[in-house]
C-alpha positions as CSV (number, residue, x, y, z in Angstrom):
1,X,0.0,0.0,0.0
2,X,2.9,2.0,1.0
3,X,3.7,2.2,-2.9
4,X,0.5,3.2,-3.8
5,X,0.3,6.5,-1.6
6,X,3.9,7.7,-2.7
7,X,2.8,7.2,-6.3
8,X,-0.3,8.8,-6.0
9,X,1.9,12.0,-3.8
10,X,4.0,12.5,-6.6
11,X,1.3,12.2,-9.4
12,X,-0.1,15.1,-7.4
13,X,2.9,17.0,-6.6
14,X,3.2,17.0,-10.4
15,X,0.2,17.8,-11.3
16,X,0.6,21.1,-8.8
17,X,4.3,21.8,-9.7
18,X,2.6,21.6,-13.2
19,X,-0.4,24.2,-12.4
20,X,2.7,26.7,-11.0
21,X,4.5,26.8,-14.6
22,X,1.3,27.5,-16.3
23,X,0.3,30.0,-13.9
24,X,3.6,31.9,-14.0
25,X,3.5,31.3,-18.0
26,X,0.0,33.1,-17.8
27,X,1.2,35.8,-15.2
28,X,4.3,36.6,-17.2
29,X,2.5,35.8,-20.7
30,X,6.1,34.4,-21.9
31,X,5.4,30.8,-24.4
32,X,7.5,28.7,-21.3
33,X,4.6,26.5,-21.0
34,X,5.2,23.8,-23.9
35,X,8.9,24.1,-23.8
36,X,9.4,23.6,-20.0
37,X,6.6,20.7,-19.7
38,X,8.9,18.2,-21.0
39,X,11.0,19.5,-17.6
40,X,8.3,18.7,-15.1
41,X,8.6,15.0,-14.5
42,X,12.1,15.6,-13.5
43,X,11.8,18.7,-11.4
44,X,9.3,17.3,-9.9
45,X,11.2,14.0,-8.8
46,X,14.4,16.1,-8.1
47,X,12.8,18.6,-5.8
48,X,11.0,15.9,-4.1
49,X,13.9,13.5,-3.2
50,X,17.2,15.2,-4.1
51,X,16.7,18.5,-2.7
52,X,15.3,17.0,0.8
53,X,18.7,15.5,1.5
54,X,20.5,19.1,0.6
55,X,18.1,20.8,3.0
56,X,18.2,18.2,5.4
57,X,21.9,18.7,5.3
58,X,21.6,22.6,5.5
59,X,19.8,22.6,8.4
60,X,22.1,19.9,10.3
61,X,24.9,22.3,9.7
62,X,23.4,25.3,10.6
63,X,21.8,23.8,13.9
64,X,24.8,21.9,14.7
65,X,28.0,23.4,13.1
66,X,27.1,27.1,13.2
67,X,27.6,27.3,9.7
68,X,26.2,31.2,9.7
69,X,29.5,32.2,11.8
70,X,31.5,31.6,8.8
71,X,29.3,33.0,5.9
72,X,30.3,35.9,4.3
73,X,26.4,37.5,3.7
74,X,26.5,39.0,6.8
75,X,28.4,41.9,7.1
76,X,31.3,41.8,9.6
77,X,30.4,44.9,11.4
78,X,26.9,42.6,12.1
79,X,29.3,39.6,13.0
80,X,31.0,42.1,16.0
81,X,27.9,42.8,17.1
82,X,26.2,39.6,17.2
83,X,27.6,37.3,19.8
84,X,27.7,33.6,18.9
């Protein structure tokens, strides 16, 4: 059953990630509707199970190796001022 339900989550998670590009296609009035839908199938698999591992790993090295005291986005003058 377990197969079933992951199936039928990414059909739908297709079919919304699908509703998005026509919507932006529609807000922007740009033709990126029929030459991005061959794209779908694979965004939608990557942002689904690639890009949960790279957040996933984000978050365990913000959270557990501070990984904001060494980025260079926040200016140093901030850095001085913020204690970590």
């Amino acid at each position: 059953m377990a197969i079933t339900i992951l199936v039928a989550i990414q059909l739908g998670l297709l079919v919304v990630d699908t509703a998005m590009l026509a919507l932006a296609a529609a807000i922007t009035r740009e033709p990126v509707f029929i030459r991005n839908i061959t794209y779908m199938i694979g965004f939608s698999l990557f942002t689904s199970y690639v890009m949960r591992f790279v957040r996933l790993w984000a978050y365990f090295e913000e959270w557990l190796l501070f990984a904001s005291i060494r980025d260079d986005y926040v200016p140093q003058k901030v850095r001085a001022i913020r204690k970590w």
